[in-house]
Structures are given as structure tokens and as C-alpha cells.
C-alpha positions in Angstrom: 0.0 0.0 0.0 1.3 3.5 -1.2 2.7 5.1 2.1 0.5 8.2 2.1 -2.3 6.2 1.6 -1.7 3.8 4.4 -0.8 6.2 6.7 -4.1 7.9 6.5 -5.9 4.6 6.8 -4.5 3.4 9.5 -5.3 6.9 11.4 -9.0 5.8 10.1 -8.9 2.4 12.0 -7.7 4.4 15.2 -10.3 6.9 15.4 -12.9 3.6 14.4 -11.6 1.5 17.1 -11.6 4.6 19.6 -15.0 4.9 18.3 -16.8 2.0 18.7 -14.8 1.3 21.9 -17.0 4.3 23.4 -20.1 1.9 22.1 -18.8 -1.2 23.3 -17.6 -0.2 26.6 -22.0 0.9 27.3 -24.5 -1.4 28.4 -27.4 -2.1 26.1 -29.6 0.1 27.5 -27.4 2.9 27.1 -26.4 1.9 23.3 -30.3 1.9 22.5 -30.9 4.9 24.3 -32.6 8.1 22.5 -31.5 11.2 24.2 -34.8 13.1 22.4 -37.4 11.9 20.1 -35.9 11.9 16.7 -32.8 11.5 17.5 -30.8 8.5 17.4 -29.1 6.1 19.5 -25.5 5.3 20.1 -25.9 2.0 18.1 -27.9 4.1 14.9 -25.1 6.8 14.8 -22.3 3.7 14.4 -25.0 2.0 11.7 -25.4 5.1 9.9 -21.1 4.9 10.0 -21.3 1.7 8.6 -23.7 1.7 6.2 -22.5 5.2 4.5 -18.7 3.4 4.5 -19.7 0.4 2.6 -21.9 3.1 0.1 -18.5 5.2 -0.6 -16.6 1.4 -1.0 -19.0 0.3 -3.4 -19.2 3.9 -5.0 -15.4 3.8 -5.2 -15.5 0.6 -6.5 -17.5 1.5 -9.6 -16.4 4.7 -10.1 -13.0 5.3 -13.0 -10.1 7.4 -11.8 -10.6 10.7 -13.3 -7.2 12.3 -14.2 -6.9 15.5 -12.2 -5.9 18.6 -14.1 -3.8 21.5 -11.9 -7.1 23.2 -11.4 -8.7 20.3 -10.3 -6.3 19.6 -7.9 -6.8 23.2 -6.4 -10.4 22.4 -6.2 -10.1 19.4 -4.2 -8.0 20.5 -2.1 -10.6 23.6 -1.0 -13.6 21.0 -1.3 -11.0 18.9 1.3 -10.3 21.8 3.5 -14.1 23.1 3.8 -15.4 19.5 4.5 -13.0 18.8 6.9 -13.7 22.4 8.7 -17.3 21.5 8.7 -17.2 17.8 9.6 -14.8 19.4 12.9 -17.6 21.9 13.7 -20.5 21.6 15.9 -23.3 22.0 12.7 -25.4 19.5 12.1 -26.6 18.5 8.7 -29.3 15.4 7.7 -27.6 12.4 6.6 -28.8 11.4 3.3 -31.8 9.6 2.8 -29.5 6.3 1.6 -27.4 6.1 4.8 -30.3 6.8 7.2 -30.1 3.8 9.9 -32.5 2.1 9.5 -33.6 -1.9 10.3 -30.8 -1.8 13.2 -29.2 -4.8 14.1 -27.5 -5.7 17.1 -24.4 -3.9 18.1 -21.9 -7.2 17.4 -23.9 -7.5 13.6 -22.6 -3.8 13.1 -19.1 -4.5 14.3 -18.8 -7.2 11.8 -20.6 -5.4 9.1 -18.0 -2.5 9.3 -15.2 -4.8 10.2 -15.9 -6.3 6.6 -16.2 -3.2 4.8 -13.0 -2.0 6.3 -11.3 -5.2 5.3 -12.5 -4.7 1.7 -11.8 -1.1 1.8 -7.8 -2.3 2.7 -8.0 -4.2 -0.1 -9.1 -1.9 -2.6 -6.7 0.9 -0.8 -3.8 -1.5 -1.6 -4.3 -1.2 -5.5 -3.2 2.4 -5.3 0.1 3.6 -7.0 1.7 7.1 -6.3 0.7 8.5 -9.4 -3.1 7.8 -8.6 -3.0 10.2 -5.0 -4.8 13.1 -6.7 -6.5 11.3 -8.8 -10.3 12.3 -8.7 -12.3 9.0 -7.0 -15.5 10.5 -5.1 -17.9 13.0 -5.0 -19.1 13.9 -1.9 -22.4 14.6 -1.8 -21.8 18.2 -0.7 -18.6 18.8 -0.9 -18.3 17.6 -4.6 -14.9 15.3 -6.1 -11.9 14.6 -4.2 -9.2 12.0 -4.0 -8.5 9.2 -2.4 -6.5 10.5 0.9 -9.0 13.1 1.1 -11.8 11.0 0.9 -10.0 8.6 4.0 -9.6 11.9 5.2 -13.5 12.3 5.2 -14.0 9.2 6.8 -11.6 9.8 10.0 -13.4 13.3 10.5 -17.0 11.8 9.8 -16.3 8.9 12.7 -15.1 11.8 14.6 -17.9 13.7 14.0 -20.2 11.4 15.5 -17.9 10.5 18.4 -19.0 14.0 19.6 -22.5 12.6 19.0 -21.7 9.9 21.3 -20.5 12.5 24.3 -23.4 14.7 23.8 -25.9 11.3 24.0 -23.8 9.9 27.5 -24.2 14.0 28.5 -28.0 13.6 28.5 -29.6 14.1 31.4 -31.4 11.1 31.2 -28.9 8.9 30.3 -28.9 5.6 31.7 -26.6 5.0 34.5 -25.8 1.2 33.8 
């Protein structure tokens, strides 16, 4: 795996592990628990995780390297930038509709489910070469196209995102003690 590339990844898998350690570490109760109506539980933040991981793997999967001209590469390098400023701020935004958690299974289901997604992820990751790092590979829904280390990039700050989710849920006043 390209150096750049792994390095990145492997800062993913810490902030995963760091992650669903917070979930894993809480009772059941506390994992299903809804700190208002509407919002969702420690175990739908990590499905929503999951499921919107294996979308961009399958997305990345499909999608052609586009050949990134100098202005391109300027571009997703803002696009980069802003996303990563936003996912770091406080704002909230609606997921989209495709990565809504829904039909939740059991917290040990999602575990594996992400594990699997990660281990195909790796593998993909691994078919990099150092002239395909600014390649164009997703567009973010928002944000637009970016490359591969920026969209690993993305991932680490959207698991981080939601691990503030996480504190403000186990914050909640009504938060179950065991």
C-alpha cells in the first residue's frame, strides 16, 4: 500500500476502534438509548457509520479514476479543506436519505458489518500507486470530487464527528446510568 495512503488509513482504523470502543464499553440500554425523540441512538449513529462506509466502497469501487488537471487539484484541495472544517464543527446537517439507519441490528452485527467493509476497503486501498494520490475517485455529496486521501480523510473526520455525537448522547440528562 502507497505510504500516504496507508498512513491515513490506519489513522482511520484508530479513530474507528476509539470509536466503537466508546459503544462497546456501554450497556445495552445505554447503546439503544434516544437522548430526544428523533434522534438516534449510540448504536444508529455507528450503523449510519457503517452503512455510509460500505456506500463510498462500493461507489469507489464502480467509479473510474478521473485524471486531475492542476485546477482540479486546487479544487479538491478547497472541497478537502471546507469538508473537513465542517465535519470538525459543531453544525449539524441530515444524513442522506441512503445512509439513514434504519432496520438496526444488534451492536456485534454492526461491528462485523464495518469490520468487513474495512477489510475490503484495505484491499481496494492496496491497489493504489503514487501517481493515482490526486486522482479524482468521489464526489461527496456536498462537498463535490476529491481523492482518495481526502476522501480517507473524510471518513476519519465523519467517525469523529459522530464521536461527539456519542458525548453529547452519554451527557444527557437522562442517560442511563448502567
Amino acid at each position: 500500500m502507497v505510504e500516504k495512503i496507508k498512513k491515513a488509513f490506519l489513522n482511520s482504523e484508530k479513530i474507528r476502534f476509539e470509536f466503537m470502543d466508546t459503544i462497546s464499553s456501554s450497556s445495552g440500554e445505554q447503546q439503544n438509548f434516544h437522548p430526544e425523540e428523533n434522534a438516534w441512538s449510540m448504536r444508529e449513529v455507528a450503523w449510519h457509520l457503517a452503512i455510509a462506509e460500505r456506500q463510498i466502497l462500493r461507489y469507489l469501487q464502480k467509479r473510474p479514476l478521473k485524471k486531475a488537471s492542476v485546477f482540479d487539484k486546487a479544487k479538491t484541495h478547497v472541497r478537502s479543506f471546507l469538508l473537513s472544517r465542517f465535519m470538525r464543527s459543531e453544525r449539524k446537517v441530515s444524513a442522506p436519505k441512503f445512509t439513514q439507519p434504519e432496520n438496526v441490528p444488534a451492536w456485534e452485527e454492526i461491528q462485523s458489518h464495518w469490520q468487513q467493509t474495512r477489510t475490503e476497503l484495505e484491499g481496494y486501498l492496496s491497489g493504489y500507486t503514487n501517481d493515482q494520490l490526486s486522482d479524482i475517485v468521489f464526489k461527496h455529496p456536498r462537498a463535490g470530487e476529491i481523492n482518495i486521501t481526502q476522501t480517507i480523510g473524510f471518513l476519519s473526520d465523519h467517525i469523529h464527528h459522530h464521536q461527539r455525537q456519542l458525548r453529547r448522547i452519554k451527557e444527557n440528562s437522562g442517560f442511563p446510568t448502567t
